[in-house]
N, C-alpha and C positions, 0 to 999 in steps of 0.2 A: 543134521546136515548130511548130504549125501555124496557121495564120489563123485569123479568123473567118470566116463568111460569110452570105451574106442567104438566109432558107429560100425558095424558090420552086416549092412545089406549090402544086397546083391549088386555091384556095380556095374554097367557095360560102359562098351569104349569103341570108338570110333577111330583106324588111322589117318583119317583127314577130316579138315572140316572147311566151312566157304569160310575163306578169307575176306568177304566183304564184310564193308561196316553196314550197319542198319541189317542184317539177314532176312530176307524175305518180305522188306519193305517197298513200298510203291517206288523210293529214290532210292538212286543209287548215292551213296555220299563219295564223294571223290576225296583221293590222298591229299589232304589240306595239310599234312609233316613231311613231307620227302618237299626237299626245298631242288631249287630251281638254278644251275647256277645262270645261264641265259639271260634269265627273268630279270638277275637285279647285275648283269656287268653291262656297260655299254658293248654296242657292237665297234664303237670307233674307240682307237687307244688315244686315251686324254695325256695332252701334254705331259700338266701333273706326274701324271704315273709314270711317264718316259724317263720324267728328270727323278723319279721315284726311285726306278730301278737304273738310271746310273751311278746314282751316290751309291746304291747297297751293291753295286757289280765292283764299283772301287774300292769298298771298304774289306768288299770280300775277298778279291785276290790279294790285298795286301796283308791281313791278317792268314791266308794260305801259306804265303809267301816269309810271311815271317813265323810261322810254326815252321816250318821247313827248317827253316836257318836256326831254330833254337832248339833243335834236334839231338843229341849226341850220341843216341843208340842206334846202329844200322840195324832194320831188319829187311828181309831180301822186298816185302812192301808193307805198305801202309794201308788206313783205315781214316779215309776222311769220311765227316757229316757234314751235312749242310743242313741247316733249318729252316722250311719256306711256311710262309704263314699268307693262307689262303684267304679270299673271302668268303667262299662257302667250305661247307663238310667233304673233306676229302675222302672217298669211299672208291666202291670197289664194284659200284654201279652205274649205270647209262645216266650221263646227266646233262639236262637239257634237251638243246639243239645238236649237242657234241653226239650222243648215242656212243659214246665208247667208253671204258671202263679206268678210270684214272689210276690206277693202280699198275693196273698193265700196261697201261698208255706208258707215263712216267719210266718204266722199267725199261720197255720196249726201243724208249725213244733217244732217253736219255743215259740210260742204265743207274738210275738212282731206284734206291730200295725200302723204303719205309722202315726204321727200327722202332719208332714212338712216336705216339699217338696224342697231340694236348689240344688244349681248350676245346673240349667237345669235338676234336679233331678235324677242326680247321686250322691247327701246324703243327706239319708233320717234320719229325728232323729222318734224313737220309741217309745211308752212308753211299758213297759214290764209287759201285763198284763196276763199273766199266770208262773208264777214263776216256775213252777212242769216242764212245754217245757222250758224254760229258762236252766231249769241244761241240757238239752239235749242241747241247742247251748254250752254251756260251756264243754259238755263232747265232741262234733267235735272240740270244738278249739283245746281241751287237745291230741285229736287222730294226726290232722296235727301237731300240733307243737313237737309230740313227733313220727313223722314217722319217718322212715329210708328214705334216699337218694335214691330220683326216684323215690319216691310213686304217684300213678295218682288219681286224684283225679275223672275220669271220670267213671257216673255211681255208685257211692258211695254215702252214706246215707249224706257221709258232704258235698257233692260236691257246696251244696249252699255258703259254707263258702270260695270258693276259688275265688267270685265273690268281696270279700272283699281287699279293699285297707289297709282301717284303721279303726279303730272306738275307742270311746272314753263315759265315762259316764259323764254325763249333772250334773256338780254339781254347786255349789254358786257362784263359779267362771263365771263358762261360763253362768251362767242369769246374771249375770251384765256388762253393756258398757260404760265407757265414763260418768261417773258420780259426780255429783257434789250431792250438799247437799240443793240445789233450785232447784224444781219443774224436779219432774219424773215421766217418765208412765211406767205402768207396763200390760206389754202385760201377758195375758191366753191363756193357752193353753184348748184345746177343746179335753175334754177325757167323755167316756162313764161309770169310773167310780162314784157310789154315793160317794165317798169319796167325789169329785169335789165339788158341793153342799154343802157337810159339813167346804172345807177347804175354800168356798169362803167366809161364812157366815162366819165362824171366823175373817179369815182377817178383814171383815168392819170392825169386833167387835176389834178389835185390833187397828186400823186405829181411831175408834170412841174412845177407851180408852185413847189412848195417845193425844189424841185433836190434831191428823192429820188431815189438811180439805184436803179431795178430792172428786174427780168431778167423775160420774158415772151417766152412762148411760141404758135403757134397749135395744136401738136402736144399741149399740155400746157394745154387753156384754162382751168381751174380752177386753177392755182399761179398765182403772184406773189410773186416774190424782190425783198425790198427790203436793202440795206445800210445802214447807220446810220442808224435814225430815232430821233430822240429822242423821250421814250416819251410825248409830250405827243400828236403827229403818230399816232402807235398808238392813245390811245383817243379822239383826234376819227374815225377810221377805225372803230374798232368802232364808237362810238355813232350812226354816220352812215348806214355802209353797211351796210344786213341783206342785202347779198349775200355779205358776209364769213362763213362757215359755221366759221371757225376761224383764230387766228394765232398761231404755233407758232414757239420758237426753231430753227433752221437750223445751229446751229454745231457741229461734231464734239467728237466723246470727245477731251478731250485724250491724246497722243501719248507714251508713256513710256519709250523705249525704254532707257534704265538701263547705254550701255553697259560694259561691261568687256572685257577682255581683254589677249590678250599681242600684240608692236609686234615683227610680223613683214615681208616681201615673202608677194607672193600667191601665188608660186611655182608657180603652173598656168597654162596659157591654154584657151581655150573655140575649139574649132572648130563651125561654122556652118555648117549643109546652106543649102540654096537654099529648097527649098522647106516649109521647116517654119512650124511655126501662128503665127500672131501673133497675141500678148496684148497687148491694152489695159488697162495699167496707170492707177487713177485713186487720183492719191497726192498726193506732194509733190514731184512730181518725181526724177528717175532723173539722180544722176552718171554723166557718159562714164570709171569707172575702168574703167584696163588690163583686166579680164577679161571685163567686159561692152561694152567698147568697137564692136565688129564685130557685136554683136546687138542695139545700140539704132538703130533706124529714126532715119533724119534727119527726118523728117514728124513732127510733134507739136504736140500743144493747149495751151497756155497761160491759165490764168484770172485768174495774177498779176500780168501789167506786166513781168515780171521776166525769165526763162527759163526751158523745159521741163526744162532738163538742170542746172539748180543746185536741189541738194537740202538744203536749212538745216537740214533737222533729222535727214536721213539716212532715213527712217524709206521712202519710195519706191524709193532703194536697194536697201537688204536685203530689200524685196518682189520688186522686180525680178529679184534673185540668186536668191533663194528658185525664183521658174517657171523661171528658166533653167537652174538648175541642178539642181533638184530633191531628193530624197533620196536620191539617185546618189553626192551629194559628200558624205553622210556616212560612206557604206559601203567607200568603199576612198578613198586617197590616191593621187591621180594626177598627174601631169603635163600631161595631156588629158583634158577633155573633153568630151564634146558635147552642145551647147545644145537643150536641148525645146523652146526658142520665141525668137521673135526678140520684140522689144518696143516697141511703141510708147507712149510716153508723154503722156497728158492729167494734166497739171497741173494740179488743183485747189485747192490750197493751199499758202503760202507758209510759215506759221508753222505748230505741229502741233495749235491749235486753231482755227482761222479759221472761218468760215462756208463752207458749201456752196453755189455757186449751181447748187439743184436742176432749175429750168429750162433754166439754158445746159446744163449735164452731159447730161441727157437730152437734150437735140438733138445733144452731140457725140458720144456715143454710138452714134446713129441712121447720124450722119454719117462715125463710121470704119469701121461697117459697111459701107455705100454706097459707100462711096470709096473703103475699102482693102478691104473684104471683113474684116473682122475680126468675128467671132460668141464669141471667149472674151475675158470681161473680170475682170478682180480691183479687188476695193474694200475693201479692209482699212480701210473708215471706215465709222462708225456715227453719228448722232445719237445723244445718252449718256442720254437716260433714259430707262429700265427699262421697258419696256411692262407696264399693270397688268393683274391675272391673266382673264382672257377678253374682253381687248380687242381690239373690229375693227381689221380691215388700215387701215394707216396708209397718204395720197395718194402717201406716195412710193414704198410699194412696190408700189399699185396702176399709178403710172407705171412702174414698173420690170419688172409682168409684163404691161402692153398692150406694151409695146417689146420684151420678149420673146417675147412671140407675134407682131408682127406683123413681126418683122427676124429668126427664129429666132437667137438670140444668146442667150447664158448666161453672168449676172452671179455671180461668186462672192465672197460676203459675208461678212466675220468678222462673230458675234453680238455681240462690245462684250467688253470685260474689265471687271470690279469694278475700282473704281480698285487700285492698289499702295499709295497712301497708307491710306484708307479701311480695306484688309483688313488691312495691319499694326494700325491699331489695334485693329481688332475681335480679332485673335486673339492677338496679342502684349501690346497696352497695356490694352485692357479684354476679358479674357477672362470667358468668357461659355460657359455649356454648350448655349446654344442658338446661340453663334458656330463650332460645334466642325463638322468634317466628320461627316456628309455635312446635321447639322439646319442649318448655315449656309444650305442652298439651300430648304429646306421645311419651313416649322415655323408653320402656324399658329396655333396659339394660344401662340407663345412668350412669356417673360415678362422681355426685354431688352427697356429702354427706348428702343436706339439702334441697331437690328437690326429690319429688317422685310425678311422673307427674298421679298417679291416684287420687290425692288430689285435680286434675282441674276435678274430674267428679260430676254431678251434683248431686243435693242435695236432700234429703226428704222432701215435696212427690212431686216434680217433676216427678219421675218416672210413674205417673198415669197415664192411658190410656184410660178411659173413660174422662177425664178431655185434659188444653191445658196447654202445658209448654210451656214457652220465653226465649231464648236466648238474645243475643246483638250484634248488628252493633256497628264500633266505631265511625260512623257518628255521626252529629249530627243539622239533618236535617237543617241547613246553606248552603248555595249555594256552601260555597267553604269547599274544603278539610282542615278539622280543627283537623284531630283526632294528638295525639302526643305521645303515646308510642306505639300504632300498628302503622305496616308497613302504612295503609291505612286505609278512610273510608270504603270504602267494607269491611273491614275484619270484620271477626268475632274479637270482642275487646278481650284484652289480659285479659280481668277478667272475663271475662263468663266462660261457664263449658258444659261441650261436654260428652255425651252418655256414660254410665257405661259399655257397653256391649263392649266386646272383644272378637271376636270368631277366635280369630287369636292364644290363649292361650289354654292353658292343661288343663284340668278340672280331679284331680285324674289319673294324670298321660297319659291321652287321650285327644285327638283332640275332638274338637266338630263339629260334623258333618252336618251343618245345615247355612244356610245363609237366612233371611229376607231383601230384601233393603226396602220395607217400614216400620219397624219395628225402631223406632228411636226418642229420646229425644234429643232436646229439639222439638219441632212442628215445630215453627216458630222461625225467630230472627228479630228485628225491632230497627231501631236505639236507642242507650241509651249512647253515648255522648263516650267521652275517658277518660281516668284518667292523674292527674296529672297539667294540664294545665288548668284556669280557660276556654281560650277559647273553649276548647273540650268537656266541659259540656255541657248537654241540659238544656235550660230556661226554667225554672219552679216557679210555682205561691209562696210566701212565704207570711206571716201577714204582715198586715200594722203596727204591734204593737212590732215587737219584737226589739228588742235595736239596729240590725245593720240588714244590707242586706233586707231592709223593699222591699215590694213588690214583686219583683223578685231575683231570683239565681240562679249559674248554678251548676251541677249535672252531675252523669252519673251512671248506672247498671243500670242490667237486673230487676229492680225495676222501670225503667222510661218506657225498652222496651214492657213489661207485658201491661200497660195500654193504651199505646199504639195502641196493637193488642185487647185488650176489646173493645175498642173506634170502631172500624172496626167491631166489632160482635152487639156492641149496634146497630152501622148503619145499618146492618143488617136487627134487630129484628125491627127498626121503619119503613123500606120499607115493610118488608115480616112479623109481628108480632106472625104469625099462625104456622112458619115452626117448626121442630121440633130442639130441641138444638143441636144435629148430623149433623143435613142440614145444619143449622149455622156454624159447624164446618167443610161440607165438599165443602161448599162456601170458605171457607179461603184458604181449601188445593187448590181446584179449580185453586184457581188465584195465587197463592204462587210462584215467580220468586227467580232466585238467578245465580249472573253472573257465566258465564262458570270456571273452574278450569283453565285452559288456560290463563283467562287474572289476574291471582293471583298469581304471582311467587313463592312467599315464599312459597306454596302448590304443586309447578309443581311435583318434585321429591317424596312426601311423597303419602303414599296408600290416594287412593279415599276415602274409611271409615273414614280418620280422617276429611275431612271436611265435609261430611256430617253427623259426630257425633259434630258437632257444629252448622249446620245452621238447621237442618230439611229437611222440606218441602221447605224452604226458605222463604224469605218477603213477607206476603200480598201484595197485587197489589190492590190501589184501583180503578183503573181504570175496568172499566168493571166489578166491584165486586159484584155490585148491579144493574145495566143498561147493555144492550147490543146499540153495534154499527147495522148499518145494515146490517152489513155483515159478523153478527155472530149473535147467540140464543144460550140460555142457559135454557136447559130442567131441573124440579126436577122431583125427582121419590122417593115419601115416601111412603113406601110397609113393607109390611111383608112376613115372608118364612117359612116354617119346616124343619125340621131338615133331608136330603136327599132328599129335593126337587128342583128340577131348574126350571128358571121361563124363560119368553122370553118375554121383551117392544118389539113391532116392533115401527123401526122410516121410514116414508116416506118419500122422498129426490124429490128435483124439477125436472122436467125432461132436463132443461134448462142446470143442470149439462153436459151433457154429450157432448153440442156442446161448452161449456164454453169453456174444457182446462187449468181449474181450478184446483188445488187440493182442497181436503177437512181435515179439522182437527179435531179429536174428541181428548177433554180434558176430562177426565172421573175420577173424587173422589166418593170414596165410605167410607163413616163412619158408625161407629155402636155402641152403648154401649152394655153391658152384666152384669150379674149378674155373677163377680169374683170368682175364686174358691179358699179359703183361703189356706194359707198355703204351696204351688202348684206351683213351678216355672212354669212347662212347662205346665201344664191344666190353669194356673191362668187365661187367654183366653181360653176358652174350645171348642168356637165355630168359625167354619171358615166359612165366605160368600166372595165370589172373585164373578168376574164380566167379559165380555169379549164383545168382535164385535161379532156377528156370521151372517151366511145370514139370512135372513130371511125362514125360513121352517118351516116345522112342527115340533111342541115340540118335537113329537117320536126321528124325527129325528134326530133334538140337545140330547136329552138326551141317542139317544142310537146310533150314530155315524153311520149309516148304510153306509158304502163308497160303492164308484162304483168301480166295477170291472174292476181289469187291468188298475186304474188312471195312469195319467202318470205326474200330478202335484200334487203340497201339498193341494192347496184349495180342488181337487178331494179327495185326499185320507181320508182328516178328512169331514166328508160329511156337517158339516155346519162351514168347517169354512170359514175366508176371510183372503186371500194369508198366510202370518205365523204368524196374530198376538197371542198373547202369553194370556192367561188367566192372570188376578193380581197379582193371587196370585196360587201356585198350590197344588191341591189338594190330592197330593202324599205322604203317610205316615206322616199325620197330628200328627198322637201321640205320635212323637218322635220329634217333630220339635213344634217351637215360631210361632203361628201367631201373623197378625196385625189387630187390626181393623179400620186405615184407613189407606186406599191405594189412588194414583194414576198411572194415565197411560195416556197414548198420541198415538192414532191410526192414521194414515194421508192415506188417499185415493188419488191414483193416478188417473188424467185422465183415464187412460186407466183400471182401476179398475170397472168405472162405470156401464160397461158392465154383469159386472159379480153375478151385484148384485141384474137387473131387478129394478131402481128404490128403493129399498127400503131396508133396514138391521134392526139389533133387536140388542137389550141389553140383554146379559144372563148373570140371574146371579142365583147362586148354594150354597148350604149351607148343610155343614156336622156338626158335633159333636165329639171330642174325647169322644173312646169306651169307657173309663171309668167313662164317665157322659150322653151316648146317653140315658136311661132311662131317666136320669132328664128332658132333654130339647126336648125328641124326640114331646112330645104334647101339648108344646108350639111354639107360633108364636112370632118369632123374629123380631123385625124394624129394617128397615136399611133406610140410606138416597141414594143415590145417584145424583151427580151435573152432565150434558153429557151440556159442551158448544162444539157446532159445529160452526167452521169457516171456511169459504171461503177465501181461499189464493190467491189473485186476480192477476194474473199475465199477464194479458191483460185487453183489453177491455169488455171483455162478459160479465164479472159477471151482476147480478142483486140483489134485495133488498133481500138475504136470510134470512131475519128476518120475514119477511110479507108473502114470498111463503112459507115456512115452518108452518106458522100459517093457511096456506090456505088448506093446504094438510094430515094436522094431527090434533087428538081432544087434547084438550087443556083446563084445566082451568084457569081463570086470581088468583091471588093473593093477599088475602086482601090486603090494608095498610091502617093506622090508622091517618096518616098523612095529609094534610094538601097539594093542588097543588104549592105553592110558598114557603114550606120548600124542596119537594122535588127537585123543580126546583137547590135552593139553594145548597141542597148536591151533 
């Protein structure tokens, strides 16, 4: 088996390139994503809508009106929001017939200010900081709602207000969710006035008076972790402070681990290289048993009182077991073996539902990076409610991918399990043809009174995108098929939880005009056993000390599958220790398999999107994940780019190809983190970098499409490309539209391709900015990873060793490792 390695030819780069689609083709393709708002409003304001926005103009000064009055803190001003919910994407560009910029428009006109950004950002909530333009939106309400029949609203001083669905004022009510009376965070909102300053400083002062302990950060200045308040102290807080933007329970998915099992000795021990990866576990702490004893770090975080290394509910444990041991311990029975990671444990919770302190975690985080060097972490804990179906990034996982880009580290997040209790009733005690696999996870219009299939969507902060979310197989890595209430071990298990996003739905009474397929939670999914049946769980490590099920137990969720796939990132970081956490992440996507939709019946009839809003990427593969055969290589390519510039890897190919008869296969991931844009559905990714084949030519050429005249093929007409392959991702009205920032893609070279390439092709890859943040990032240089494994699909005799002639023919560096020749023999 042979390494990988970093490509290094010669690369040039170009700082612009034609922002046309089709490049150098006979048509020009026109912006079919930058939508219209003109297009779909009438020009005449419909009754309907008059009598629309007089209910919500009534409803809103009265709720004004009555925040006012339930007041008790003077401060010299205040901080209202309004929330208007558009029918199209409210942006910061010329739209339509309007030609003016709604951003400025709104600000200009009215003095409202945009603080957040939802549903794909068509509603935006305001804060309304010129009250004097303020009576001017109230006096255009007052004008349409008191027009006569057939008034047009086109060309008119109101005409902004006809862009309006609904709106509504931000009072006590709407900052609080789902709250109990243990442990709340209370998200801020980010305004430019000094009152802000003044109401935060009170609040501690308030927070400190009443002997509220909470947790505060300067790394994190918009959270605020408080523990026990009683819920009296929560609404003099919302009614008080309109710098409160939100206050949200804190406390995890309860913890179910169900053990069973037979009451054995552990009968193996674990040997420990020196220098392998270290995972930061954030659990419930990690027991010092016998076989992880010599791989739990003495250095460890505690946020109990209690100790890092007493584990109450087990449940940190069997994670712990899980990266160390990997999927190694299911495949054979040994006596030895050897640990993928050593482990450091931050203890976040004592009992297996407690509260998260989101602030402290994220600074300890930061801080085992720093101190210990620790870049891989597992969190097999979720906050438990369901994210609803195209709901923006939650604060915590917008804290989770700023900490990811700016410490490169990678958090791996199970997505939440449907409760155990919950799904036995729905499919055992009240069964139900809409509770059945696979309509359990997607049925909207179903007609169970006790079943609302977006409560199978995944959890906070799964949704993070600089980080990795895990899903669950119902397997449970046994030889034989053991699952028992999915249809199958293949299947994604009936308690995972599948992608919040639905672009199949109305957003404000419109279609959403936009499709991503790499864009998708959860990443991966890797086995984590079935529920219900001891057999269906996967075996996991438990104390020798506890009263019953001593040693081992069996188990199942997206809590066994998470460490699972860490275990595969630790191996990883002990082959390649240098690469970047991205590369690590686009090594997974790399090799991420998942069987065809074809051979899963219960999926045959239902849309593609529902299962690949359950599986991702699909399973790690460890085969080839870290080693090539000889009859494949696996290039990396960690680079940086500007913001409108394309770049071009060329790769040299054997000449041996072309008498082969061989085809060729390029696997191609590309990851990247960024610095999130708070608040910001559709900028919250602000930057796009896509990737593509091209021939090899000059950069001009790629970058400015020069085709030959009068082609009469597609390769001809786009002047670098190769036959139709498709860019990753494209780059066509970026700021009306989600990207991703990790992609793959699959190129395959015919025989009879090879002609056309002269030997040799290039990696292009190109990076823009949404306009309403190109300043920020235009003179910054962005990292990206990208994985290119080329395989030879050997369908004769000809082939030869592709791993050795491609080393022979192209420059290359090798790749440290830190390890050891007979551990890595061993992996």
């Amino acid at each position: 088996m042979n390494r990988h390695v970093f490509l290094n030819n010669d690369k040039s780069d170009s700082p612009k390139f034609n922002r046309q689609r089709n490049v150098g083709g006979d048509k020009k393709v026109q912006n079919e994503n930058i939508e219209s708002v003109e297009s779909n409003e009438p020009k005449i304001i419909q009754e309907f809508q008059k009598e629309r926005l007089r209910s919500f103009n009534a409803v809103f000064f009265s709720k004004r009106k009555s925040r006012n009055e339930n007041r008790t803190i003077e401060f010299p001003s205040y901080i209202d929001l309004i929330k208007i919910k558009f029918y199209n994407i409210f942006n910061n560009e010329a739209s339509g017939n309007y030609k003016l910029k709604l951003k400025e428009e709104f600000y200009r006109r009215y003095g409202l200010f945009p603080i957040e950004y939802k549903d794909f950002n068509k509603t935006v909530v305001f804060e309304i900081v010129d009250n004097n333009l303020f009576e001017v939106f109230k006096r255009h309400l007052k004008i349409i709602i008191e027009s006569s029949n057939g008034t047009s609203y086109q060309n008119k001083e109101y005409s902004l207000i006809a862009l309006i669905y609904e709106f509504e004022f931000i009072d006590t009510k709407a900052r609080l969710d789902n709250l109990n009376e243990e442990n709340v965070m209370i998200n801020l909102i980010s305004s430019s006035k000094k009152v802000y300053n003044l109401q935060k400083d009170t609040l501690f002062g308030f927070l400190s008076e009443n002997n509220l302990i909470f947790s505060y950060s300067e790394n994190s200045p918009d959270i605020i972790e408080i523990k026990d308040i009683p819920w009296n102290n929560t609404e003099f807080i919302a009614d008080n402070f309109d710098i409160v933007q939100g206050i949200v329970s804190s406390r995890v998915e309860k913890i179910r681990p169900g053990y069973l099992g037979p009451i054995r000795e552990y009968g193996f021990e674990v040997e420990v290289e020196e220098n392998i990866t270290i995972v930061g576990v954030i659990d419930t702490g990690v027991e010092k048993i016998e076989p992880l004893r010599s791989i739990i770090l003495e250095e460890s975080i505690d946020h109990t009182a209690s100790t890092a290394f007493w584990d109450e509910v087990g449940h940190g444990t069997l994670v712990a077991g899980l990266v160390a041991l990997g999927d190694d311990f299911y495949k054979d029975v040994k006596s030895k073996y050897y640990s993928k990671a050593k482990i450091f444990v931050i203890k976040v919770l004592q009992q297996d539902n407690d509260s998260l302190d989101i602030p402290r975690l994220l600074a300890d985080i930061r801080f085992a990076k720093r101190q210990y060097g620790i870049r891989i972490f597992n969190m097999s804990l979720v906050i438990p409610n369901a994210k609803k179906y195209n709901e923006t990034y939650s604060q915590f996982a917008y804290e989770l991918d700023k900490l990811a880009f700016e410490e490169d580290l990678l958090v791996f997040i199970s997505v939440g399990n449907f409760n155990d209790i919950g799904l036995k009733e729905l499919v055992i005690e009240e069964p139900h043809l809409d509770h059945e696999y696979p309509d359990f996870f997607y049925k909207l219009n179903s007609s169970t009174d006790i079943h609302k299939c977006e409560n199978t969507n995944i959890c906070v902060p799964s949704e993070s995108l600089n980080n990795i979310s895990v899903g669950a197989l119902a397997g449970n890595l046994e030889k034989n098929d053991c699952s028992d209430v999915t249809p199958n071990a293949l299947y994604p298990a009936y308690y995972s939880r599948k992608f919040h996003y639905d672009l199949s739905q109305k957003i404000n009474t419109q279609k959403i005009k936009q499709k991503n397929k790499h864009l998708n939670k959860p990443d991966f999914v890797f086995e984590g056993g079935d529920l219900f049946d001891e057999k269906a769980g996967i075996e996991i490590l438990r104390s020798a000390f506890v009263s019953r099920d001593k040693f081992f137990g069996k188990t199942c969720g997206t809590s066994l599958a998470t460490p699972l796939v860490t275990s595969y990132a630790a191996e990883i970081l002990n082959s390649y220790p240098k690469l970047r956490t991205q590369t690590v992440k686009a090594l997974l996507v790399n090799s991420a398999k998942y069987v065809t939709k074809s051979k899963l019946p219960h999926f045959k009839n239902k849309p593609d999107s529902l299962l690949k809003s359950l599986i991702g990427f699909g399973k790690p593969s460890k085969e080839e994940l870290i080693l090539n055969y000889d009859n494949s290589i696996t290039f990396i390519i960690e680079d940086n780019i500007n913001v409108g510039e394309i770049m071009k890897i060329p790769i040299e190919l054997p000449k041996y190809l072309k008498k082969s008869g061989n085809k060729l296969q390029f696997d191609i991931s590309l990851c990247f983190s960024f610095m999130p844009i708070k608040d910001n559905q559709l900028d919250y990714l602000p930057l796009h970098i896509s990737f593509n084949i091209v021939q090899n030519k000059d950069i001009e050429d790629i970058a400015f499409g020069v085709a030959k005249k009068n082609a009469d093929t597609p390769q001809e007409k786009v002047a670098y490309g190769i036959k139709n392959f498709p860019w990753s991702e494209d780059h066509f009205g970026i700021d009306t539209r989600l990207i991703s920032n990790a992609q793959f893609m699959t190129y395959k070279l015919q025989p009879n391709d090879y002609d056309k390439i002269d030997d040799s092709l290039a990696i292009a890859v190109r990076c823009l900015a949404k306009k309403e943040h190109f300043e920020k990032f235009k003179n910054s240089s962005h990292p990206f990873s990208i994985v290119i494994k080329i395989t030879e699909i050997l369908s004769n005799e000809n082939g030869s060793n592709l791993y050795s002639e491609m080393l022979e023919i192209n420059n290359f560096l090798e790749i440290d490792s830190n390890l050891n020749t007979e551990l890595e023999a061993e992996n």
